[in-house]
C-alpha positions as CSV (number, residue, x, y, z in Angstrom):
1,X,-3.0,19.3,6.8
2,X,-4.2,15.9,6.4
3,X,-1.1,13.4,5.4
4,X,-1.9,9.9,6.5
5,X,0.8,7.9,4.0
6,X,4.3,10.3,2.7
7,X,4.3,13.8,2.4
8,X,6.5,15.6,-0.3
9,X,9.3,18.2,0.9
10,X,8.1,21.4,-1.5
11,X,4.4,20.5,0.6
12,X,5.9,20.3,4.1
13,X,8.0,23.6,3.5
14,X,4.9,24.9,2.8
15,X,3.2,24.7,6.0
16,X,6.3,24.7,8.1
17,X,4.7,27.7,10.7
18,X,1.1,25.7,11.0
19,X,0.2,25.6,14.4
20,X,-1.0,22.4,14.4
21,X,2.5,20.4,12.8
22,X,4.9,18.5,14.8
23,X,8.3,17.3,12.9
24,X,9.8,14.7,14.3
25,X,13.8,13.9,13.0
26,X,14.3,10.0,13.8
27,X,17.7,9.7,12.1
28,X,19.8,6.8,13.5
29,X,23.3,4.8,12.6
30,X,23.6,1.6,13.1
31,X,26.6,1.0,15.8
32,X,26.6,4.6,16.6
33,X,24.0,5.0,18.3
34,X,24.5,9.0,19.6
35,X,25.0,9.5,15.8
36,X,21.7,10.8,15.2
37,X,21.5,13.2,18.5
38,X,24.8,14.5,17.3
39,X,23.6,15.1,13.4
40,X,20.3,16.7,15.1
41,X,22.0,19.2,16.9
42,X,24.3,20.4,14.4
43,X,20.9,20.4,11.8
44,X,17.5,19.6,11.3
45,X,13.8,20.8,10.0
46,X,12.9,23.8,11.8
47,X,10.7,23.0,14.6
48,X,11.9,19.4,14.6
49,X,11.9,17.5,18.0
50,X,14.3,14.1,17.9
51,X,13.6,10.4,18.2
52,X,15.8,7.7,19.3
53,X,14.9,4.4,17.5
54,X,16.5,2.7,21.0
55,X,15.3,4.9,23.9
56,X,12.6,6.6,22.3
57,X,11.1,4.0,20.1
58,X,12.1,0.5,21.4
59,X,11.6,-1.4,24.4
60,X,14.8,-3.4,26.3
61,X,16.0,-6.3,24.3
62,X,15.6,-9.5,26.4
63,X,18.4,-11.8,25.2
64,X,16.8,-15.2,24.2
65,X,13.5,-14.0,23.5
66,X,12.8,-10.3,21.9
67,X,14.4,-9.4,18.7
68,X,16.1,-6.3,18.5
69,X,14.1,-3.9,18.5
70,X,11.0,-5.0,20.2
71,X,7.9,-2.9,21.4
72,X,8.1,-0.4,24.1
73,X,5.4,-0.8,26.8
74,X,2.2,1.4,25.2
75,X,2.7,4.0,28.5
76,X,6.3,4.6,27.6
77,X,5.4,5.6,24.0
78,X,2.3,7.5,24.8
79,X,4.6,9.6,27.2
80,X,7.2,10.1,24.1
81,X,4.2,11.4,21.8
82,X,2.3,13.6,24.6
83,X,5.9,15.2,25.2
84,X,6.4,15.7,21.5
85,X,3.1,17.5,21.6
86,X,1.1,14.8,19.6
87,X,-2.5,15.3,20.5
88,X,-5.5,14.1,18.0
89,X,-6.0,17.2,16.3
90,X,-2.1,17.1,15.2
91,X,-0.3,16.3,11.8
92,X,3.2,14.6,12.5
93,X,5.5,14.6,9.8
94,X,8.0,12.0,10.4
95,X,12.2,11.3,8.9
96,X,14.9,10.0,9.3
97,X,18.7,9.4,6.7
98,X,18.5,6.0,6.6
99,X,21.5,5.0,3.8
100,X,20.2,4.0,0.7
101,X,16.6,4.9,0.9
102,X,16.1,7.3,3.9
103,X,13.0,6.5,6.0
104,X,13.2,3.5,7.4
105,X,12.9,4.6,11.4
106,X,10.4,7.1,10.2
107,X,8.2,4.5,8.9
108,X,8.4,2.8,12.7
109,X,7.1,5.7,14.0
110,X,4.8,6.3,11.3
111,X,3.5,2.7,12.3
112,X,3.7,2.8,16.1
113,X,1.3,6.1,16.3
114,X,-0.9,4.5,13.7
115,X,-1.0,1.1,16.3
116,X,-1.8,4.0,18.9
117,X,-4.7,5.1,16.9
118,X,-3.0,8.4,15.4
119,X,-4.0,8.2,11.4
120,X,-2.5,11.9,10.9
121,X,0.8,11.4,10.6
122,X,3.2,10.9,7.3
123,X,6.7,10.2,6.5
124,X,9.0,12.8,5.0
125,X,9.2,11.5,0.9
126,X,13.1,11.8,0.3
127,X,13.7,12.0,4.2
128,X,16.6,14.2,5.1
129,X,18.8,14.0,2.0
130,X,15.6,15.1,-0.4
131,X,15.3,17.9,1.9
132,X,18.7,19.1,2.7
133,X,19.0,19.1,-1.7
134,X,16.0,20.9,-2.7
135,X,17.6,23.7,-0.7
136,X,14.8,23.8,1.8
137,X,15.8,25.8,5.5
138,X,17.7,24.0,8.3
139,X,18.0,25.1,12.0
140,X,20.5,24.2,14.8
141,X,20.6,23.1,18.4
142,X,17.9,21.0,20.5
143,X,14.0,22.1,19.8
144,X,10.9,21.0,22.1
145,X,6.9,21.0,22.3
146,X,4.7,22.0,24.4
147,X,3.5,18.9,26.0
148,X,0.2,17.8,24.9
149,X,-2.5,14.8,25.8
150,X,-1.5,11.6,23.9
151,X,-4.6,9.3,24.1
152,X,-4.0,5.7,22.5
153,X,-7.1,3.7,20.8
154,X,-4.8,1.1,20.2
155,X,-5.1,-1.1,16.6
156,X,-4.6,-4.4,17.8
157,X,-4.9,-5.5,13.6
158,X,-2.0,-4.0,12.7
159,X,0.0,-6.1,15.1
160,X,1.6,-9.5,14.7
161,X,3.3,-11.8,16.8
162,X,5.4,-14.9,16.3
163,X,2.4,-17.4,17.2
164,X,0.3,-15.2,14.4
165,X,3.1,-15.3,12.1
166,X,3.6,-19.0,12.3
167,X,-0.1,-19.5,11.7
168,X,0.0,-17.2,8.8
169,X,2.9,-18.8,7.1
170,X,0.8,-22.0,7.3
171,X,-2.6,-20.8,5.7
172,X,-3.1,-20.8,1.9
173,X,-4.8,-17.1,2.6
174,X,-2.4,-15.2,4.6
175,X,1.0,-14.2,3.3
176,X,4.3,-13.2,5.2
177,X,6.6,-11.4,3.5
178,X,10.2,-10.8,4.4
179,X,11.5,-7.2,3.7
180,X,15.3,-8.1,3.7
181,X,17.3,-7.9,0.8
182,X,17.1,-10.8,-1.8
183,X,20.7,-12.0,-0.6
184,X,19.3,-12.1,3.3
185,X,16.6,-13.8,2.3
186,X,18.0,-16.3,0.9
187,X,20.2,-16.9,3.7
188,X,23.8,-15.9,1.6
189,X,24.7,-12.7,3.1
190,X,24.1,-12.8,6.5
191,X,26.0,-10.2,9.1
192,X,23.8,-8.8,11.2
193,X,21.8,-12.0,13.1
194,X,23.1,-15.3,14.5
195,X,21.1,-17.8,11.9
196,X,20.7,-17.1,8.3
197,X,17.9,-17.9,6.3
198,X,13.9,-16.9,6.3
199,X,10.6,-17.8,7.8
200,X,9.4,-21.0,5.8
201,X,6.5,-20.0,3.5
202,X,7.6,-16.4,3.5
203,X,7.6,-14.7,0.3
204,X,10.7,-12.1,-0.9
205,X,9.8,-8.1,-1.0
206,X,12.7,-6.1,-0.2
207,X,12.0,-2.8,1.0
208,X,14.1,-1.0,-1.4
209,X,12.0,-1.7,-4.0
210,X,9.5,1.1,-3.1
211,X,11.7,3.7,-3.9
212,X,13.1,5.4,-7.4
213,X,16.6,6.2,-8.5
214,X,16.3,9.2,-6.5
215,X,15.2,8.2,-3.6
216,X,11.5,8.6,-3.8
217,X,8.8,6.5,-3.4
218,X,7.4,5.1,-6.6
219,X,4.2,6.5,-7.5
220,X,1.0,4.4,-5.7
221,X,0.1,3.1,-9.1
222,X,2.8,1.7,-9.6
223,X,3.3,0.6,-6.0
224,X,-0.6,-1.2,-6.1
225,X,0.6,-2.7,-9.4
226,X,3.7,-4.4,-7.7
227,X,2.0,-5.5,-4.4
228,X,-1.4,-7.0,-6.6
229,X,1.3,-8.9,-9.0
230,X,3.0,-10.3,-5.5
231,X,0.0,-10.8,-3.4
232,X,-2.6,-11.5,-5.4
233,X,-6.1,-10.4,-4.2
234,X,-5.3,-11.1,-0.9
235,X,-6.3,-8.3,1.5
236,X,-4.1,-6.1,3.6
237,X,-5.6,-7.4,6.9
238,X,-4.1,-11.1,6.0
239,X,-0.6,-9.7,5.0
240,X,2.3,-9.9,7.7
241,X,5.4,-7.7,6.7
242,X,9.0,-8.2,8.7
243,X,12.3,-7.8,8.0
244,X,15.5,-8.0,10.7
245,X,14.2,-6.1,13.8
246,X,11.1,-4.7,12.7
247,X,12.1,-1.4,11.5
248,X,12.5,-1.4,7.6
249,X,9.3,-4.0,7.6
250,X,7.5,-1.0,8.0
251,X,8.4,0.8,5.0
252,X,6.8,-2.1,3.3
253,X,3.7,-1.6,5.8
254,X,3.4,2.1,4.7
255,X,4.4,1.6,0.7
256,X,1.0,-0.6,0.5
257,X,-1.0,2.0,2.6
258,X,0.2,4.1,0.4
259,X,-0.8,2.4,-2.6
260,X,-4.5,2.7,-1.3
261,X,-4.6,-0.9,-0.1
262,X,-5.2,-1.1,3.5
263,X,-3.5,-1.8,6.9
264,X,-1.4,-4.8,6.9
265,X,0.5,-6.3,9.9
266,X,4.1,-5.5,11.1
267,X,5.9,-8.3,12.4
268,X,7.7,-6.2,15.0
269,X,10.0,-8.8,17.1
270,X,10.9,-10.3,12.7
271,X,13.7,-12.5,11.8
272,X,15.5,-11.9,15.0
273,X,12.8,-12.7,17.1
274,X,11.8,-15.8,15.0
275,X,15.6,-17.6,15.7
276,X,15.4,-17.1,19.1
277,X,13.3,-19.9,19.8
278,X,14.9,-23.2,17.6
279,X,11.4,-24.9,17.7
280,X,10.4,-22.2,15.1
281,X,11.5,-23.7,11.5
282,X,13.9,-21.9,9.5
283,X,14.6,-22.2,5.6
């Protein structure tokens, strides 16, 4: 196997006994945080190990200064991946249940092994709904892997921080785009962070608008189409994606690597980061 974007459900049942796969569930609520653990447990992918978008995924929020879900030091994450048996030679097919379009914490992790240097690894098209409907087999309990030997070669590109972010927003080359609903953006429906609003200059690209009726990714033609009309010709490279906390920017992040057009930045610390500091401009 060789998935480096999304993978479809019929191809990952396929190759559910290779010896070289490690499935990793990263579903997570919102204000119930043992949610996922619990919904693991009681069913999963076979072979599955789990993945806590806080303690697994996230470093500690510092109040005044990180958003909420910052960056993990790079040891704590490499210790996650070699415990999840991630070494070089190993596909990891990531998902998660995310409401609405299901793979938003996927598409974190699909992004932080990528910043680690890991390119074989893909995101569950559908996530756990898809596969749960297509009929496709479940197991029970708590799974591990044998440890392996997680070696970083980190990607420092696909990486941005709020001084690179404000820079960005400021150069006629560069775009940042916010991956919040329309409504967020616009500051009119805000009920998750303290200021409403966006990052001045930022352009509008919700992430939902990857996906299909059904919950599926729209096909990369299409996908290049709609990120050329938005963007232009402007490279992946000078494209800065965030959204809330950093989590569904990367669906955005993945939909254009997807689409066959490069590596573009997350923001990670995002629109929660950003108000932290009231020097940084707000519209």
């Amino acid at each position: 196997m060789d998935y480096k974007t999304i993978i479809a459900a019929e191809l990952l049942a396929e190759h559910l006994q290779d010896d070289n796969l490690v499935i990793i569930d990263c579903r997570f609520t919102l204000g119930d945080d043992l949610r996922g653990t619990s919904d693991y447990q009681q069913a999963h992918i076979p072979g599955a190990v789990y993945a806590h978008l806080d303690n697994d995924l996230c470093g500690s929020i510092i109040p005044g200064k990180t958003g909420r879900h910052p960056l993990p030091d790079v040891d704590l994450l490499v210790d996650r991946f070699s415990r999840w048996g991630i070494s070089s030679e190993v596909q990891v097919v990531a998902y998660d249940d995310w409401p609405g379009n299901g793979i938003p914490v996927a598409a974190r992790l699909w992004w932080s092994l990528r910043w680690l240097g890991h390119e074989k690894a893909a995101v569950l098209d559908g996530g756990w709904d898809g596969w749960t409907q297509a009929g496709y087999p479940i197991s029970r309990g708590t799974e591990e892997q044998s440890r392996a030997v997680f070696v970083p070669l980190r990607k420092p590109d696909l990486f941005a921080g709020s001084t690179l972010v404000d820079s960005m927003r400021q150069d006629p080359v560069s775009r940042v785009v916010d991956s919040r609903s329309s409504d967020r953006y616009r500051g009119e429906n805000e009920t998750i962070d303290t200021v409403a609003g966006h990052i001045p200059g930022a352009i509008s690209l919700p992430y939902q608008d990857n996906f299909d009726a059904g919950g599926l990714f729209h096909p990369a033609s299409k996908l290049r189409k709609k990120f050329r009309d938005i963007l232009g010709d402007t490279p992946a490279s000078d494209v800065a994606f965030y959204c809330g906390s950093g989590v569904t920017a990367a669906v955005n992040v993945l939909a254009m690597a997807h689409a066959g057009l490069g590596d573009a930045r997350l923001y990670v610390g995002s629109w929660s980061e950003w108000i932290t500091d009231t020097r940084r401009p707000v519209v």
